[in-house]
KOLGU-376494 format. One record per residue (C-alpha): x, y negated, z; residue in three letters; residue number from 1. Coordinates in steps of 0.5 Angstrom, whole numbers, padded with zeros to 4 digits. Each point is the difference from the previous one (the first is absolute). Layout:
px=X; py=Y; pz=Z; residu=ala; num=NUM
...
END
This chain:
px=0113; py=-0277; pz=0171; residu=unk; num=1
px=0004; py=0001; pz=-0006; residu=unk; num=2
px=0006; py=0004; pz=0003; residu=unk; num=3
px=-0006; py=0004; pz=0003; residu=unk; num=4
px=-0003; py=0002; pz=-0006; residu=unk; num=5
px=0007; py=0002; pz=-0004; residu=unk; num=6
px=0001; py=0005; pz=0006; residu=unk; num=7
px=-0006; py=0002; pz=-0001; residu=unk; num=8
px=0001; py=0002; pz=-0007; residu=unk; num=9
px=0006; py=0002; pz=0000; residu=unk; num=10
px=-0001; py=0005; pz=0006; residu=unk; num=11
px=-0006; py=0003; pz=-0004; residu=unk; num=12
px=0004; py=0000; pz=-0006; residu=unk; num=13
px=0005; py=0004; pz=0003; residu=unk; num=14
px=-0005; py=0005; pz=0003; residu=unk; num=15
px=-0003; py=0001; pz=-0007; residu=unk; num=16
px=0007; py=0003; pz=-0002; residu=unk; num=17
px=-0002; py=0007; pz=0003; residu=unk; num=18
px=0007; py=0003; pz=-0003; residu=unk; num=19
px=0004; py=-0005; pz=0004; residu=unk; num=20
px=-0004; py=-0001; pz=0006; residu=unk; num=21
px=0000; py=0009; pz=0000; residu=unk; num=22
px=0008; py=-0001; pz=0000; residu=unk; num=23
px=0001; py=-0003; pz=0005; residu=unk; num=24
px=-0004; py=0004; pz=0004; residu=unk; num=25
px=0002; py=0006; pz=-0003; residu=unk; num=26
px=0007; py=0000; pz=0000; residu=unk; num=27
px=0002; py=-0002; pz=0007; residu=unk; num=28
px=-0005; py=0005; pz=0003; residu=unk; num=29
px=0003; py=0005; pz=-0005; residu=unk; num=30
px=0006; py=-0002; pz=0002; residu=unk; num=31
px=-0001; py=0001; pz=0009; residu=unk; num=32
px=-0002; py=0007; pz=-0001; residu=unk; num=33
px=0006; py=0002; pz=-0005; residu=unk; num=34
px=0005; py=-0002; pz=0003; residu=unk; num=35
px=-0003; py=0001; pz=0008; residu=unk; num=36
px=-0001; py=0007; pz=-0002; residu=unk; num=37
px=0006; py=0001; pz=-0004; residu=unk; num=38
px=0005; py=-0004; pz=0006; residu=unk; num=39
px=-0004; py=0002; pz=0006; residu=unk; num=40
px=0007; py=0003; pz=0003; residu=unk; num=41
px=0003; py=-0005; pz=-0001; residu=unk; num=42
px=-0003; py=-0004; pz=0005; residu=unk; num=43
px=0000; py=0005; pz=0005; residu=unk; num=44
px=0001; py=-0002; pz=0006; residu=unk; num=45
px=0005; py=0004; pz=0003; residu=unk; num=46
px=0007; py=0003; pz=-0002; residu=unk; num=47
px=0003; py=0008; pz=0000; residu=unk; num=48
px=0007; py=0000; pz=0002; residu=unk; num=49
px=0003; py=0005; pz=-0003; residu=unk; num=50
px=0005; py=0004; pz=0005; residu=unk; num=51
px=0005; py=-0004; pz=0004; residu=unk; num=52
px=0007; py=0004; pz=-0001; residu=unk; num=53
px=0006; py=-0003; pz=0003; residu=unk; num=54
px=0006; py=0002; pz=-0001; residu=unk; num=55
px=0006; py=-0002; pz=0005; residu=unk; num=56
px=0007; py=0000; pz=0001; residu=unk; num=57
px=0003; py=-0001; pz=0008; residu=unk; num=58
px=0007; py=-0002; pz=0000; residu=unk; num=59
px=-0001; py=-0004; pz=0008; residu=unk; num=60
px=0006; py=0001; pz=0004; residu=unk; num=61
px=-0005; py=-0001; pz=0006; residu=unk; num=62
px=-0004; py=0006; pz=0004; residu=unk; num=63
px=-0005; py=-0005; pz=0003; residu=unk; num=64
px=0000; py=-0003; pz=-0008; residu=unk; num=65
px=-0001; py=0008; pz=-0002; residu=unk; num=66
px=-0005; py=0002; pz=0005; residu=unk; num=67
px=-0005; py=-0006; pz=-0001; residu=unk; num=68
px=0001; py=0001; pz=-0008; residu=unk; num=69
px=-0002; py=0008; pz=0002; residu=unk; num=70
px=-0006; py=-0002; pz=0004; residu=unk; num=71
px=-0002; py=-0006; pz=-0005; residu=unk; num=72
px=0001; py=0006; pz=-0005; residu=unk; num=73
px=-0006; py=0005; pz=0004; residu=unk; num=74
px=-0005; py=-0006; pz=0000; residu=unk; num=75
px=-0001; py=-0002; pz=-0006; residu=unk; num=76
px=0000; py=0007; pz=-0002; residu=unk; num=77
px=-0007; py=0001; pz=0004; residu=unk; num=78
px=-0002; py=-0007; pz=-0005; residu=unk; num=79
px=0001; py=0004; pz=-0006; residu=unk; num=80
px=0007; py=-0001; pz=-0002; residu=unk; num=81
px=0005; py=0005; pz=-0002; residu=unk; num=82
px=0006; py=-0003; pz=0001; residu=unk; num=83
px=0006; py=0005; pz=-0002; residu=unk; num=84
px=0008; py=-0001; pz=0001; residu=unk; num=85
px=0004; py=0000; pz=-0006; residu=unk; num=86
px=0004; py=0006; pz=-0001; residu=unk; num=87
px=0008; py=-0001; pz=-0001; residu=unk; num=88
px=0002; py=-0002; pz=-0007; residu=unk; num=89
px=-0007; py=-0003; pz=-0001; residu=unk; num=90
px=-0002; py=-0007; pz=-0004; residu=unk; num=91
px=-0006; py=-0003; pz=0004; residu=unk; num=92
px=-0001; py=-0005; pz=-0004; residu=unk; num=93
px=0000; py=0004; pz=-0007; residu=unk; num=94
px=-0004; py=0005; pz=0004; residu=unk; num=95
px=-0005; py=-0006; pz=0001; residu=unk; num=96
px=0001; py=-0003; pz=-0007; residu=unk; num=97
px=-0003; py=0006; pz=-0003; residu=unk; num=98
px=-0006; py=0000; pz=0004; residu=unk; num=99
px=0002; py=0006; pz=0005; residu=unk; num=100
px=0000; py=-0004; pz=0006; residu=unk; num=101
px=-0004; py=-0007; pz=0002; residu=unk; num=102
px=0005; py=-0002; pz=0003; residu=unk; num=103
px=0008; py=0001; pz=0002; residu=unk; num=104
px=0003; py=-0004; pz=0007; residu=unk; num=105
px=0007; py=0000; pz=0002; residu=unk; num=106
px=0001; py=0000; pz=0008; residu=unk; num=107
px=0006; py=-0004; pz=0002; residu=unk; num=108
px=0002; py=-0003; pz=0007; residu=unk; num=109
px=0000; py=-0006; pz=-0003; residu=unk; num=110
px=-0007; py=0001; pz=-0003; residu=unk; num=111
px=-0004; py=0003; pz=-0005; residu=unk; num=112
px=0001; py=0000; pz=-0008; residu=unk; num=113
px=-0008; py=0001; pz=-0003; residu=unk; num=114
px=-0001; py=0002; pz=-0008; residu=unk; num=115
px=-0007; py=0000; pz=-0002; residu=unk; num=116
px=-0003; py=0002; pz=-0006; residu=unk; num=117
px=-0002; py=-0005; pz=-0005; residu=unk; num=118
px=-0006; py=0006; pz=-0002; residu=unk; num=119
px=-0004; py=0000; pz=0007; residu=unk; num=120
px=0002; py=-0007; pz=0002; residu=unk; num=121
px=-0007; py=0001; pz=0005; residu=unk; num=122
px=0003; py=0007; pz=0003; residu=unk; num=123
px=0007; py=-0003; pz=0001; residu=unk; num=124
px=-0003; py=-0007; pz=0002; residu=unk; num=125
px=-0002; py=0004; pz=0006; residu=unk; num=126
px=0006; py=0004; pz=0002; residu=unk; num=127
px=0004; py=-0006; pz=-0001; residu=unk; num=128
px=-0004; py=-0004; pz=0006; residu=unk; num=129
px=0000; py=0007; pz=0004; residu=unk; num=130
px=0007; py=0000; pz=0000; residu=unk; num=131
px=0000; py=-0007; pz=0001; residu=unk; num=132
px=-0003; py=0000; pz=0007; residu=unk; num=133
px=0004; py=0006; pz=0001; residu=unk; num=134
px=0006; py=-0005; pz=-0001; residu=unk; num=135
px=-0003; py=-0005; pz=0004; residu=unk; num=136
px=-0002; py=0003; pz=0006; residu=unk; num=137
px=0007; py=0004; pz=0001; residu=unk; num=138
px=0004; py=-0007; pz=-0001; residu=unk; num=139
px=-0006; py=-0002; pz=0006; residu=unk; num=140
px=0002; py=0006; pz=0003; residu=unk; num=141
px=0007; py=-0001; pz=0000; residu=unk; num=142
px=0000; py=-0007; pz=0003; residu=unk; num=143
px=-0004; py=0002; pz=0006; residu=unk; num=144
px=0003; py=0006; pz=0001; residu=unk; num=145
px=0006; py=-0004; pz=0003; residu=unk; num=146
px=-0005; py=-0004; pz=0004; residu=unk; num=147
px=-0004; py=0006; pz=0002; residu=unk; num=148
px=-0001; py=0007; pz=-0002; residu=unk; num=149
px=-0007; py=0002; pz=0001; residu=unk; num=150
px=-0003; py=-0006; pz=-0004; residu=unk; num=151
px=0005; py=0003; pz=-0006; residu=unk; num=152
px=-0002; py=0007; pz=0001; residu=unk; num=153
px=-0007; py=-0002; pz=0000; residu=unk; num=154
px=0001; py=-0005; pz=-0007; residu=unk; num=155
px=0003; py=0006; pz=-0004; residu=unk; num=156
px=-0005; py=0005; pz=0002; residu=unk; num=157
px=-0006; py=-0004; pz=-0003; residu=unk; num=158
px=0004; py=-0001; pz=-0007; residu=unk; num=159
px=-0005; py=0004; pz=-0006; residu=unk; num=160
px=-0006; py=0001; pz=0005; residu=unk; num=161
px=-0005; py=-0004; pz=-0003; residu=unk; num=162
px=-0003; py=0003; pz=-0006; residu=unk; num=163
px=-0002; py=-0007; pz=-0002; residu=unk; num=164
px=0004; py=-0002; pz=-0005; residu=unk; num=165
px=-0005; py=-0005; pz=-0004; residu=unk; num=166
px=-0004; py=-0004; pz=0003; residu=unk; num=167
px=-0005; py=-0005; pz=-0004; residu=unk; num=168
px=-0003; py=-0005; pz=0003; residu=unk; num=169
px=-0006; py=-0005; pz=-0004; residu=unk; num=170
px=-0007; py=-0003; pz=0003; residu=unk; num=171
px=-0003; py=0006; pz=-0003; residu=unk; num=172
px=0004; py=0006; pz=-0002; residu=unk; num=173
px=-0005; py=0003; pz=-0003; residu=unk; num=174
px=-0002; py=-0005; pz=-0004; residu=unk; num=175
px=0004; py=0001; pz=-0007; residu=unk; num=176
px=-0003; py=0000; pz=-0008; residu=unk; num=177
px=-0001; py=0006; pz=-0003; residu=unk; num=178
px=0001; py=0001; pz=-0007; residu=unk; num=179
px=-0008; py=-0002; pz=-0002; residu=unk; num=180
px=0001; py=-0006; pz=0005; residu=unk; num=181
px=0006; py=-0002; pz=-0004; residu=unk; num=182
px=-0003; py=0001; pz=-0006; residu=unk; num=183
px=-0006; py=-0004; pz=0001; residu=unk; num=184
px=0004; py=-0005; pz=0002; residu=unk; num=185
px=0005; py=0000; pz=-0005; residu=unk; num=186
px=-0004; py=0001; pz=-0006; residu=unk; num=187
px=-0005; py=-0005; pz=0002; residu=unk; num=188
px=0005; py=-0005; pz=0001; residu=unk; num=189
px=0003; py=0003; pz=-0007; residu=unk; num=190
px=-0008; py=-0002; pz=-0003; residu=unk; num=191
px=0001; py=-0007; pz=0003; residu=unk; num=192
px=0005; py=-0002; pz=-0004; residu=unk; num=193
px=-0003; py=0003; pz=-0006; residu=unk; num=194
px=-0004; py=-0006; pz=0000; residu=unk; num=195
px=0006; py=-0004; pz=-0004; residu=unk; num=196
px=-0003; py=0004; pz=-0006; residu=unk; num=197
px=-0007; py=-0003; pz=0000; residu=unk; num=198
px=0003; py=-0006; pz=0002; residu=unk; num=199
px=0005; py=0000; pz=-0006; residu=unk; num=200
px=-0007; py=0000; pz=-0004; residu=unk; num=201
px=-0005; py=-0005; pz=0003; residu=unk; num=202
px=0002; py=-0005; pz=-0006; residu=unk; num=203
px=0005; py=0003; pz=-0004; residu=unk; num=204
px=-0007; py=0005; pz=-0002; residu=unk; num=205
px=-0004; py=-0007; pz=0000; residu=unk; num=206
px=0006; py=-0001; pz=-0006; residu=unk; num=207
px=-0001; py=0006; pz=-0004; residu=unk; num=208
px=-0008; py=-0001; pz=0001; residu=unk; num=209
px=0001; py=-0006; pz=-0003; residu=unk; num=210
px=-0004; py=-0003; pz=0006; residu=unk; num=211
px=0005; py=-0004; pz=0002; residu=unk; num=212
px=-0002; py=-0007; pz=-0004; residu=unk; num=213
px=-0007; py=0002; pz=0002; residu=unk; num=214
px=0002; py=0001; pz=0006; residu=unk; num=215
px=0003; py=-0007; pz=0000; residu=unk; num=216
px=-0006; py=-0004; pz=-0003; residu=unk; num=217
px=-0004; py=0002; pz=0005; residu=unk; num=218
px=-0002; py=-0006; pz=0005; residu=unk; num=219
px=0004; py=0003; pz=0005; residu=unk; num=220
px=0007; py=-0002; pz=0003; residu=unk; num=221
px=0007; py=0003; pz=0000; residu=unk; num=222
px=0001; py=0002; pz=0007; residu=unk; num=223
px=-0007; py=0002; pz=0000; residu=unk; num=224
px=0001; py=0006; pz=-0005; residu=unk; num=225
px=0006; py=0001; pz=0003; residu=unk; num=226
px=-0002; py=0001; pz=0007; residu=unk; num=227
px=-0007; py=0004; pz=-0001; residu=unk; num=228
px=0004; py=0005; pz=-0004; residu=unk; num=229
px=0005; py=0001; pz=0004; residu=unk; num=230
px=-0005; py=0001; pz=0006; residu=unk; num=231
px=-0003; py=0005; pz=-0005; residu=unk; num=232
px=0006; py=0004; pz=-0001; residu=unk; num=233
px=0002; py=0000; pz=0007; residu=unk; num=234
px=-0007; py=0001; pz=0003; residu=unk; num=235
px=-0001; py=0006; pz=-0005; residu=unk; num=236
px=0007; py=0004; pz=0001; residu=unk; num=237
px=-0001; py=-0001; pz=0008; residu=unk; num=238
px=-0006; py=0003; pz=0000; residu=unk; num=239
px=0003; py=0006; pz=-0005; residu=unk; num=240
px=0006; py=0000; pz=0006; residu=unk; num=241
px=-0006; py=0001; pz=0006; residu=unk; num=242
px=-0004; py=0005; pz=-0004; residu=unk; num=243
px=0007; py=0004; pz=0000; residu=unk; num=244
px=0002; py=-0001; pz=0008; residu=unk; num=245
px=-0008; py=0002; pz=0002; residu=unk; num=246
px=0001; py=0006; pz=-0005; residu=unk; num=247
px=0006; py=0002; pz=0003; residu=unk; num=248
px=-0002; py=-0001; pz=0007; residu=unk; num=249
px=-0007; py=0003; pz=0001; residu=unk; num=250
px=0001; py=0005; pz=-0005; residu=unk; num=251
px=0007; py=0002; pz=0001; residu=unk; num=252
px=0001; py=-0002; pz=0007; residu=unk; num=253
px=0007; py=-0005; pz=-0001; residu=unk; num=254
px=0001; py=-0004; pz=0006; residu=unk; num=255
px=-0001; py=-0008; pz=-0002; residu=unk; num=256
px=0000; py=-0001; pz=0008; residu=unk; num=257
px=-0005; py=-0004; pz=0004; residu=unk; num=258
px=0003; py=-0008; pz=-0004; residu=unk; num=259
px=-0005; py=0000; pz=-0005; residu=unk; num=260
px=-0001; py=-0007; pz=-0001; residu=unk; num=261
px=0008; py=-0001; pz=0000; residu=unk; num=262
px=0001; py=0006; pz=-0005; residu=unk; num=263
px=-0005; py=-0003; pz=-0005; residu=unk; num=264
px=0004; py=-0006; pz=0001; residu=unk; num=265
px=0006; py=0003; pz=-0002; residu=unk; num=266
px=-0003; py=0003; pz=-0006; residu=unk; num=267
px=-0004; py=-0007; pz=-0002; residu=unk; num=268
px=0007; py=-0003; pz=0000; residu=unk; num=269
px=0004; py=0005; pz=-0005; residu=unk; num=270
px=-0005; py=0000; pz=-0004; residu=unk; num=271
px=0000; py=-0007; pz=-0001; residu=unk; num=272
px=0007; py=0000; pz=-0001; residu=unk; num=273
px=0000; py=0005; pz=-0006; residu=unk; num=274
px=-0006; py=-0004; pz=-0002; residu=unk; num=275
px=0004; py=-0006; pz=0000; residu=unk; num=276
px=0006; py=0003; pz=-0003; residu=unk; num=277
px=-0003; py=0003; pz=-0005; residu=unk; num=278
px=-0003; py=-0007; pz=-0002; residu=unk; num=279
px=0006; py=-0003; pz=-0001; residu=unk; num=280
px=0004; py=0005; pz=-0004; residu=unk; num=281
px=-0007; py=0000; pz=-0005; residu=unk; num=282
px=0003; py=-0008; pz=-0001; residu=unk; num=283
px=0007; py=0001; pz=0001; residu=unk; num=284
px=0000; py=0005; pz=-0005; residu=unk; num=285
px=-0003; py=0002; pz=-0007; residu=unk; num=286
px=-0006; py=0006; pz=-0001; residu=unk; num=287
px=0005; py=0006; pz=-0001; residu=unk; num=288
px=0006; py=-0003; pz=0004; residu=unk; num=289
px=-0005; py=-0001; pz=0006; residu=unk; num=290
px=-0003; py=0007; pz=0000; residu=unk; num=291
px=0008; py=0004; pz=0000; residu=unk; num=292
px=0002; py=-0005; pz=0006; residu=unk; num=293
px=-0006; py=0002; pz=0004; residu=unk; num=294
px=-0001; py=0007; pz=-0002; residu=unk; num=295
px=0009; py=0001; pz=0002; residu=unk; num=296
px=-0002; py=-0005; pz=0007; residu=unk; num=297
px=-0005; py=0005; pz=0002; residu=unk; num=298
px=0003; py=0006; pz=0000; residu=unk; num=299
px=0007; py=-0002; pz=0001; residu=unk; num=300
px=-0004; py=-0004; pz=0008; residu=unk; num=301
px=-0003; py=0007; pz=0000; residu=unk; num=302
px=0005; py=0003; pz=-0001; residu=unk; num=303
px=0004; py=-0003; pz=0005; residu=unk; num=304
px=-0006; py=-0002; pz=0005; residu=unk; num=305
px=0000; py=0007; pz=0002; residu=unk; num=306
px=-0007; py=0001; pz=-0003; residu=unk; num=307
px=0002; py=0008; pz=-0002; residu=unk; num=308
px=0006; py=0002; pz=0005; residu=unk; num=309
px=0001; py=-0005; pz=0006; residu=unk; num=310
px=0007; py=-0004; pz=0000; residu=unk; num=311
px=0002; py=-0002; pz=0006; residu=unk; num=312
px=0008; py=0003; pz=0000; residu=unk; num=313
px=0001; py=-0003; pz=-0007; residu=unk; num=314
px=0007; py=-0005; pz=-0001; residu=unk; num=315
px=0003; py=-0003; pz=-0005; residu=unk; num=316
px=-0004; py=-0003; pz=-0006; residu=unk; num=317
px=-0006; py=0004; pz=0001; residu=unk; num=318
px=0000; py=-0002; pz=0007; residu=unk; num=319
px=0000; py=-0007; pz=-0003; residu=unk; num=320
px=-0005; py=0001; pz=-0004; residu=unk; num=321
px=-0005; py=0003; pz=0005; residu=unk; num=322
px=0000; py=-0007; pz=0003; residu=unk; num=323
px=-0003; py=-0003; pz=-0006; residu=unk; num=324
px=-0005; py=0004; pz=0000; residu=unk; num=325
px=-0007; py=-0002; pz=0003; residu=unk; num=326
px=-0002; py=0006; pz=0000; residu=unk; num=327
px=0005; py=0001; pz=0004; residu=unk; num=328
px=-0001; py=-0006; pz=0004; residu=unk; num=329
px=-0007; py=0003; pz=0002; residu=unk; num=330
px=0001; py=0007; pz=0001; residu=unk; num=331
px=0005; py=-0002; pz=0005; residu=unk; num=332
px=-0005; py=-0005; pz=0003; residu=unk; num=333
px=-0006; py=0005; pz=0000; residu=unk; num=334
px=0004; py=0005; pz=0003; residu=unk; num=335
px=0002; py=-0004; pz=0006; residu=unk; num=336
px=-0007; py=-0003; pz=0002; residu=unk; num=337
px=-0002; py=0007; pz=0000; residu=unk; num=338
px=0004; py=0004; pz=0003; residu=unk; num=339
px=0004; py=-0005; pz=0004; residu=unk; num=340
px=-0006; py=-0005; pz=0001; residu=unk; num=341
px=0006; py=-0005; pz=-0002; residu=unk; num=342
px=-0005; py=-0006; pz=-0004; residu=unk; num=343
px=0006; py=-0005; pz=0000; residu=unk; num=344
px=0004; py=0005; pz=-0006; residu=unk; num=345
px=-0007; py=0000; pz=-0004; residu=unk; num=346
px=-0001; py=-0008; pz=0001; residu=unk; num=347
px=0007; py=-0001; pz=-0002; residu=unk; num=348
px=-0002; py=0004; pz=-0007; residu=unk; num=349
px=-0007; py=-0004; pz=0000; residu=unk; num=350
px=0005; py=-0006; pz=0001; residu=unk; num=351
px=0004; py=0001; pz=-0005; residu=unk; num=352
px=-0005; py=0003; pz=-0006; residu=unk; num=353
px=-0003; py=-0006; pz=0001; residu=unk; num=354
px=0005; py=-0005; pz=-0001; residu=unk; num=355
px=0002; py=0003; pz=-0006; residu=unk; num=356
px=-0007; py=0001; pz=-0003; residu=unk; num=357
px=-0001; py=-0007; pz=0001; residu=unk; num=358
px=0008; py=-0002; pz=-0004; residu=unk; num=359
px=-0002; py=0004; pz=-0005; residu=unk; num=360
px=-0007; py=-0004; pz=-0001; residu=unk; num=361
px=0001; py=-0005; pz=0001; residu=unk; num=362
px=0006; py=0001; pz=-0006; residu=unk; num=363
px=-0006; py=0003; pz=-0004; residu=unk; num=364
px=-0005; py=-0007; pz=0002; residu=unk; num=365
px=0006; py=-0004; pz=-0004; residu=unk; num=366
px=0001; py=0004; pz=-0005; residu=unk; num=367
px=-0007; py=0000; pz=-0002; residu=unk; num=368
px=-0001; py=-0008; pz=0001; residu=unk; num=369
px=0006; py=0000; pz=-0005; residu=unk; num=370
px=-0004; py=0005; pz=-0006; residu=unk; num=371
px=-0005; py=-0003; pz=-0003; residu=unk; num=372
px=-0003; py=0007; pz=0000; residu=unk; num=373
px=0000; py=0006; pz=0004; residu=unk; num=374
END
């Protein structure tokens, strides 16, 4: 009764904060409508693929080499590519390098010596598998033109026929998050982990106060306080965390999927985490050393979370650090329950938020039972 009496309180408190309570309200959704407007292209679901110019010089001995490489030539012209010969004296690959040309190819008997452009990597990418079929299917052709003629003439002549140089394939190819269902998720996730802040004041506030040695007078037990304030903290920042997701999803229509009952979960268990972080930095550090810790870790997880541009081709120490943060964690969870209807990467991260949120409290307990005050 006890614990559920400090909960209580501690919820009613938070909500008299009307400045703190508007701020977590406040920001996030800001935030979704500023940065989904602002970067809408970017989560365009297609490409425009500039012109495709191939540039190539033919030095094949072989007329049945030659002719297949002419016939090659004509097909991909009907998909749109300019394929140009190389003049006499002409550099292909300095033609290509200043971005005249997307690609150069040598044609040789002994194969083909390819240049890509490292500006249009996408466009080159492209060429280079079109010519690579085009290898592949002549070294087939030529391997059965000594068994049988007609199967060779059939296997070349297909060569550079399909238009369907990218094909994708996923359980919903239509499924994929717009710049506002980012954001949504992104920045609840981001507001999630703010909870570390609030957590870092549950009995650092009781100090300044000087509640504290009232607080410990009062006939209650440590552990008592101890739980009822943090799930206080926790049920009043989850409810700032599901006030933001209800906003985004029915009045800006972002896609939180059909798992709700999952996705509160994962919400439940990174709020716990900073819940729990924020105790144990309140305890392991003094007032202004707590509060630079924990302002420096939110925005450098958010930052390398993902909460204001996705991170997904990140490497080296920054790809590092974006598995140490829990946004990131959660952000990947909720992406994979949502539009890959994957529930083990969001147990995974349910896992681990709570292993860690129980490390850091239970450290928190010992430390508490150690102190003659809070």
């Amino acid at each position: 009764m006890n614990i559920w009496n400090i909960a209580v309180k501690e919820i009613k408190s938070n909500l008299r904060n009307r400045r703190t309570f508007i701020f977590m309200l406040a920001m996030p959704i800001v935030l979704i409508l500023i940065l989904g407007a602002a970067l809408s292209n970017a989560f365009a679901p297609g490409y425009t693929i500039r012109d495709l110019h191939l540039l190539y010089k033919s030095n094949a001995i072989d007329p049945q080499l030659t002719t297949y490489w002419h016939g090659f030539i004509e097909e991909i012209s009907k998909e749109g590519v300019k394929a140009v010969e190389a003049e006499q004296g002409m550099n292909g690959q300095d033609e290509v390098q200043n971005d005249r040309y997307t690609a150069y190819a040598e044609i040789t008997s002994s194969g083909i010596k390819f240049y890509g452009s490292s500006k249009d990597t996408i466009e080159s990418n492209i060429l280079q598998g079109m010519l690579t079929v085009f290898a592949d299917r002549y070294a087939l052709a030529s391997a059965a033109y000594q068994v049988e003629p007609a199967i060779a003439q059939e296997i070349v002549k297909s060569a550079g026929q399909s238009s369907d140089f990218i094909r994708e394939s996923s359980l919903d190819p239509t499924k994929r998050p717009g710049s506002i269902d980012y954001y949504a998720i992104a920045m609840t996730t981001m507001i999630a982990l703010y909870s570390i802040i609030s957590a870092s004041y549950l009995f650092r506030g009781e100090r300044t106060r000087n509640t504290a040695i009232r607080l410990m007078a009062a006939p209650v037990s440590k552990g008592a306080i101890f739980a009822g304030k943090v799930i206080g903290c926790t049920v009043i920042n989850l409810i700032c965390v599901l006030l933001v997701v209800l906003f985004s999803k029915y009045a800006l229509h972002a896609d939180w999927g059909d798992h709700y009952g999952m996705v509160v979960l994962v919400l439940l268990t990174e709020v716990l985490v900073a819940v729990s972080l924020g105790l144990g930095v309140s305890f392991l550090a003094k007032a202004e050393g707590s509060r630079l810790i924990v302002m420096i870790f939110t925005q450098v997880a958010s930052f390398v979370g993902g909460a204001y541009f996705p991170v997904d081709d990140a490497t080296g120490v920054l790809g590092f650090l974006t598995y140490l943060s829990p946004i990131r964690w959660a952000n990947t969870a909720l992406m994979q329950l949502i539009y890959a209807d994957n529930s083990s990467a969001a147990w995974s991260t349910i896992g681990l938020n709570v292993g860690i949120a129980a490390l850091v409290l239970i450290a928190a307990v010992i430390s508490i039972r150690k102190r003659e005050a809070f």
